[in-house]
C-alpha positions in Angstrom: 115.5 71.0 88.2 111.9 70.2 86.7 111.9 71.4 83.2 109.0 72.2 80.8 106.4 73.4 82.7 103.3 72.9 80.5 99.3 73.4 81.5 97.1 73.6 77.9 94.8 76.5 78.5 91.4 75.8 75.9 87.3 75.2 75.5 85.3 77.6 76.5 85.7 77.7 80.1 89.0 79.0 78.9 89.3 82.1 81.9 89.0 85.6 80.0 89.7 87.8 82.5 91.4 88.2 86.0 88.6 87.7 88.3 87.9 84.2 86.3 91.4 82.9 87.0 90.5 84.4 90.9 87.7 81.8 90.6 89.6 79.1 89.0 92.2 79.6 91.2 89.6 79.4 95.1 88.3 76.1 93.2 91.8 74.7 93.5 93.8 75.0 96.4 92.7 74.2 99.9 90.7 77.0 102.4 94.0 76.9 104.3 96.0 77.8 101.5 93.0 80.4 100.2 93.1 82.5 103.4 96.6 82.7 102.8 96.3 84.3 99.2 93.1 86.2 99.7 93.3 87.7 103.4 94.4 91.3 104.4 95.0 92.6 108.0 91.8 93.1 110.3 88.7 94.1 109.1 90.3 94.2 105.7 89.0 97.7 105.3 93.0 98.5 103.4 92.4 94.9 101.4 89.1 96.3 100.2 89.6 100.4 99.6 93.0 99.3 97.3 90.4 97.6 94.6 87.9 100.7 94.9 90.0 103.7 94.6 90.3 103.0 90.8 86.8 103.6 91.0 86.9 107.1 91.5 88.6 107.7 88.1 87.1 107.3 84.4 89.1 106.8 81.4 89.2 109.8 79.0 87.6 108.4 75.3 88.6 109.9 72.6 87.9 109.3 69.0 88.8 109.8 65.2 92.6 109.7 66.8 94.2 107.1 64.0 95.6 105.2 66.8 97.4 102.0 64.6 99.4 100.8 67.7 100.0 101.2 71.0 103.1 101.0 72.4 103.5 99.5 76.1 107.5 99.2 76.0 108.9 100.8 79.5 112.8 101.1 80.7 112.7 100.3 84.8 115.9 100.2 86.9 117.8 99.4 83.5 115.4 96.9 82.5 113.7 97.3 78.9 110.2 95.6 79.5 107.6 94.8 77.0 105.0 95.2 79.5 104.4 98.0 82.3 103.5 94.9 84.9 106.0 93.3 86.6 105.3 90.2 89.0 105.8 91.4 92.6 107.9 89.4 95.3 105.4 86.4 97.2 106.6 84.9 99.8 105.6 80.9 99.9 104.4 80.8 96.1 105.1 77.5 95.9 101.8 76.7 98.5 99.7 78.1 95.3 101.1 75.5 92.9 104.3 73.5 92.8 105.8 75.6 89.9 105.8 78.7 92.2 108.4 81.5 92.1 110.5 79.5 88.8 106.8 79.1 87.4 106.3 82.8 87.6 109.5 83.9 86.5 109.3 81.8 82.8 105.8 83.2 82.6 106.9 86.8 83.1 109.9 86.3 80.5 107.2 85.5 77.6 105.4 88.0 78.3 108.7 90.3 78.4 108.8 91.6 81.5 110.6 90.3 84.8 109.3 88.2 88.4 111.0 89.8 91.4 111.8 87.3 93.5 110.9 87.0 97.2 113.2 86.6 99.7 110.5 84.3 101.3 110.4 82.2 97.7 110.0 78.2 97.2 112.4 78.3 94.7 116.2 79.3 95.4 118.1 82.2 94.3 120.2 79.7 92.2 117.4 77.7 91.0 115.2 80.1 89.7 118.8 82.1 87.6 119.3 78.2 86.0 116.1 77.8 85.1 115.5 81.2 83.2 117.2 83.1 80.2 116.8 86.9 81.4 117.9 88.5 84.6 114.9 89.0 87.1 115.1 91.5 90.3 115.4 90.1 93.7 113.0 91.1 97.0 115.1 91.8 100.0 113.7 92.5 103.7 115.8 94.3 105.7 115.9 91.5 108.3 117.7 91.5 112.2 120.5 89.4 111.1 123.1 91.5 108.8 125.4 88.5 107.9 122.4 86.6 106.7 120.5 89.8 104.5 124.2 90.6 103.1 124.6 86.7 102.2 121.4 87.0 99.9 122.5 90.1 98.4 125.8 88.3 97.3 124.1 85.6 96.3 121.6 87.4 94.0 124.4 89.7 92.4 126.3 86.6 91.5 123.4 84.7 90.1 122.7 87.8 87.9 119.8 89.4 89.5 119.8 93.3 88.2 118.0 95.1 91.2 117.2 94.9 94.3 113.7 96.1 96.0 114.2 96.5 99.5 110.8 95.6 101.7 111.0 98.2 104.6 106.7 97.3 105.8 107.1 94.3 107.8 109.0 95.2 111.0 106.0 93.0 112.4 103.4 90.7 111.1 100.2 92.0 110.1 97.2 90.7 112.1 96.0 88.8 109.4 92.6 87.0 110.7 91.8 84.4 107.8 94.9 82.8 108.2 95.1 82.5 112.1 91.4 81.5 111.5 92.2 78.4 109.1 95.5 77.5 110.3 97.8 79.2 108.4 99.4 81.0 111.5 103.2 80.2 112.5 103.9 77.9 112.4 100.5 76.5 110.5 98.0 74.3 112.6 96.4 70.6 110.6 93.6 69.5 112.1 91.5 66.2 110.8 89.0 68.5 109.1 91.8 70.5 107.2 93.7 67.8 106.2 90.1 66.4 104.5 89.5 69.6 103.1 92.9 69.7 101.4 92.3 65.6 99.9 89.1 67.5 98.3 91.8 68.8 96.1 93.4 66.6 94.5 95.7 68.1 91.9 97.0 70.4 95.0 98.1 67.7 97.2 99.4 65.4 94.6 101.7 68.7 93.6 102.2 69.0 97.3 103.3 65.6 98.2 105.1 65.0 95.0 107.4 68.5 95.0 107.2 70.0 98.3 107.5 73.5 97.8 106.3 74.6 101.1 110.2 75.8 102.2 111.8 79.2 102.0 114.3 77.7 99.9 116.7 81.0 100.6 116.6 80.3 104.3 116.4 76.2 104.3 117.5 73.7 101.9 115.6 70.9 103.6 112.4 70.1 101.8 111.0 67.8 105.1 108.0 69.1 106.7 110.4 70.6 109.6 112.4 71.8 107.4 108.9 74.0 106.0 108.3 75.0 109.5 112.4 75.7 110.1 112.4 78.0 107.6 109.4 80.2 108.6 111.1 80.1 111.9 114.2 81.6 110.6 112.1 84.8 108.7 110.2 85.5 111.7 113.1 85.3 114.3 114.7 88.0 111.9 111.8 90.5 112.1 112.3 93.2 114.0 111.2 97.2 114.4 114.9 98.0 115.3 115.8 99.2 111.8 116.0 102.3 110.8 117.7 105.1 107.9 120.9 103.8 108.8 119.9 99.9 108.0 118.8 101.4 103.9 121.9 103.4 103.9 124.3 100.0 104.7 122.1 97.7 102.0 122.7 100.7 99.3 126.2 100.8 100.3 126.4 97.2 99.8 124.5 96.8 96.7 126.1 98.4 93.2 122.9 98.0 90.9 119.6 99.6 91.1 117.7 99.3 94.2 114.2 100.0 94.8 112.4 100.7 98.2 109.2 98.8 98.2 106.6 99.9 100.8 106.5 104.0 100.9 103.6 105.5 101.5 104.8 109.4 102.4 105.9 112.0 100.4 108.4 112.6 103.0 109.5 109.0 103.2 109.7 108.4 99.4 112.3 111.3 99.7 114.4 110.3 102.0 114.6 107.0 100.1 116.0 108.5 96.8 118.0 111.1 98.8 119.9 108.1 100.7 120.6 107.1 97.0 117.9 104.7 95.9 116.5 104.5 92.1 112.9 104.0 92.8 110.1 103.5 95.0 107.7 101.6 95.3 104.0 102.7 96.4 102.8 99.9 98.5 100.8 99.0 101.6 101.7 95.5 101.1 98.2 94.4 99.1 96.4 95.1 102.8 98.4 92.6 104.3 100.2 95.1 107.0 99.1 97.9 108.3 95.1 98.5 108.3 92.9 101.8 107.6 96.2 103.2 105.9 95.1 104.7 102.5 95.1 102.8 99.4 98.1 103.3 97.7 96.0 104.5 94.3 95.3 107.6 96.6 99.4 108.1 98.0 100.5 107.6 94.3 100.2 111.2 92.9 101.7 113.3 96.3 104.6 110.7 95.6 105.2 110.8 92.4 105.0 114.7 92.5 107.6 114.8 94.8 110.1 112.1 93.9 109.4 111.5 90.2 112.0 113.7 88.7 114.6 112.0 90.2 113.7 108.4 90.4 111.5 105.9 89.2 108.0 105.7 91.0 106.0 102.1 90.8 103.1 100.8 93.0 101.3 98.0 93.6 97.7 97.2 95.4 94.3 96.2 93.5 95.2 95.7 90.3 92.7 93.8 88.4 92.7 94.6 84.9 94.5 96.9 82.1 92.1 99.5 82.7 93.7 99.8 86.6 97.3 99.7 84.7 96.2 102.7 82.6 94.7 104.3 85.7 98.0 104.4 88.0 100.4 105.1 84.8 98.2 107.8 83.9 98.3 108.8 87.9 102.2 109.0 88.0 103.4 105.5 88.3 105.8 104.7 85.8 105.3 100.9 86.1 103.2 98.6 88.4 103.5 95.3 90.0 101.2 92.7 90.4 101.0 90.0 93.7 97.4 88.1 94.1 96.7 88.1 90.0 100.0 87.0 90.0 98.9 83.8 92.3 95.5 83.4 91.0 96.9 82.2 87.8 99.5 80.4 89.1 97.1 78.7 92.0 94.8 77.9 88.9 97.3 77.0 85.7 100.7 77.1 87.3 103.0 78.7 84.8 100.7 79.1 81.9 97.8 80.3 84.4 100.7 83.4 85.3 101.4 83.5 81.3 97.4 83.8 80.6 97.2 86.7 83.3 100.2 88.6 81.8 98.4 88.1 78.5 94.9 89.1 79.5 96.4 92.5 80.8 98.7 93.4 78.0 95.1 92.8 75.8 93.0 95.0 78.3 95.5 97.9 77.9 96.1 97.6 74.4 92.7 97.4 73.6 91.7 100.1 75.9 94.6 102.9 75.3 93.6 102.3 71.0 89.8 103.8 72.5 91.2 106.1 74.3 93.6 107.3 71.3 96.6 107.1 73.2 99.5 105.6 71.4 102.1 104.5 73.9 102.3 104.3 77.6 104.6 107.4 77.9 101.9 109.7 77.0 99.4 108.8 79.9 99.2 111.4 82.3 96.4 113.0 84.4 94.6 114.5 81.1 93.6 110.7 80.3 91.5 110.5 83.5 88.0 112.2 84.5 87.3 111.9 88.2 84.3 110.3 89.3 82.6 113.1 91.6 
């Protein structure tokens, strides 16, 4: 296990907000690898629409309130946090930067809060519990084979993973046109002009070469090239559209801690989820990745939180960019968000203090924005925070 992972962040081209580690972070990795991070399904309209809902909403100023700290502490599926921001599951992390999913994980545990894992992830179940201190979540997709989803289960509950967040989007592939476009279909396509583009960066491919974190290490131990591409092969054999209520009710059976649902986007679905016996939900149209011209999840937070939010825990994910989009969706219902592309941008730019830097640069945003808005802790957001733009 590689220990001490250590970029120093200074000067004055220091990034100072999320967008600047999105630029840092394209200067970095290869186009390939890019389309990969950056791309949503179609014509991207989802992709696009997830960023400008929080447009629509203004934060409420207020003044003369004495605000003299704010308080961002949350509870989530048993989980104190310091931060309302958790680090959503991405699959193939380790094709941003070598320190990948383990990276993220330290990075969330300074800034107090927790990674959850990907099925799909670089780093093992295993490695990423011996190479932390706290107890992260673990992603699970509700896959064709039930010997191999109930194996990973097992093998997050013994390695001390808390909860589980059950992916129920993907019963296909998403037509995602910048990676088919650049190669990064399945399995991924080199051609002369690729491979040139990826020797342009040098700090990538030297990661690359050196640490080959390209495998679903949950899938694959072999770090080989086939071994990459096996792998993939074995997630995308296991897709299927063949699962159903009954599927969720077997993994809750199976699982004894709390378990999320990560992908709702229906009142109606959301509960059916917690009446099956899940904890929380998780708004999510998979950053734009899946299914195109659905609504942005900023817009299917509220109906969701109205109806489920007594009884379970409501999160979401989609466009975040900055504190002021935290505020936004915890003042719309959420009681916690997650975060995927800023979450890669720092780690395709820094590795694990890039991820640290991103955590920081929200907690600052939100801090700095709720003392404005005279709102003392995070528990107090609510719709009276928020003007609407038309």
């Amino acid at each position: 296990m590689t220990k001490g992972f250590r970029f120093r962040l200074a000067g004055r081209t220091a990034p100072l907000t999320v967008e600047d580690w999105r630029k840092r972070a394209r200067s970095r990795v290869p186009g390939m690898v890019w389309a990969y991070i950056e791309n949503g399904a179609d014509d991207e309209r989802t992709l696009r629409e997830n960023r400008e809902a929080y447009q629509e909403w203004y934060l409420n100023q207020r003044v003369l309130t004495t605000t003299s700290g704010v308080d961002l502490r949350v509870k989530i599926a048993g989980t104190s946090l310091d931060l309302p921001v958790l680090l959503a599951p991405t699959g193939l992390a380790g094709a941003a930067h070598w320190h990948g999913d383990l990276g993220a994980a330290r990075a969330a545990e300074r800034a107090g809060t927790r990674l959850v894992l990907s099925s799909a992830s670089a780093y093992s179940i295993e490695e990423v519990a011996r190479g932390t201190a706290e107890n992260h979540w673990f992603q699970l997709y509700p896959w064709r084979d039930r010997a191999l989803i109930a194996s990973l289960m097992d093998r997050a509950r013994d390695s001390g993973f808390t909860a589980l967040c059950v992916t129920v989007d993907v019963p296909v592939y998403g037509n995602r046109l910048r990676e088919r476009r650049t190669g990064m279909a399945l399995p991924p396509t080199l051609t002369p002009a690729r491979v040139l583009n990826a020797a342009t960066r040098p700090r990538w491919s030297y990661g690359y070469l050196r640490h080959r974190r390209t495998t679903l290490r949950n899938l694959v131990a072999d770090e080989s090239r086939r071994g990459g591409f096996e792998s993939v092969e074995v997630q995308s054999d296991n897709l299927t559209s063949d699962i159903g209520w009954a599927d969720l009710e077997w993994i809750r059976s199976r699982w004894e801690g709390p378990l999320l649902v990560k992908g709702v986007m229906h009142p109606d679905d959301a509960e059916r989820v917690v009446d099956i016996g899940a904890d929380g939900v998780v708004v999510s149209n998979h950053g734009g990745r899946q299914l195109n011209a659905v609504q942005p999840t900023l817009q299917a937070l509220p109906a969701i939180a109205e109806r489920v939010g007594d009884r379970a825990e409501v999160l979401m994910d989609g466009g975040i960019r900055s504190g002021s989009d935290v505020i936004i969706a915890l003042a719309l219902g959420a009681d916690a968000c997650l975060v995927g592309r800023p979450l890669v941008y720092g780690l395709a730019g820094g590795g694990t203090e890039g991820v640290a830097d991103v955590l920081r640069i929200l907690k600052e945003e939100m801090v700095r924005d709720m003392t404005m808005m005279g709102t003392a802790s995070v528990g107090e957001l609510s719709l009276s925070n928020l003007l609407p733009r038309h």
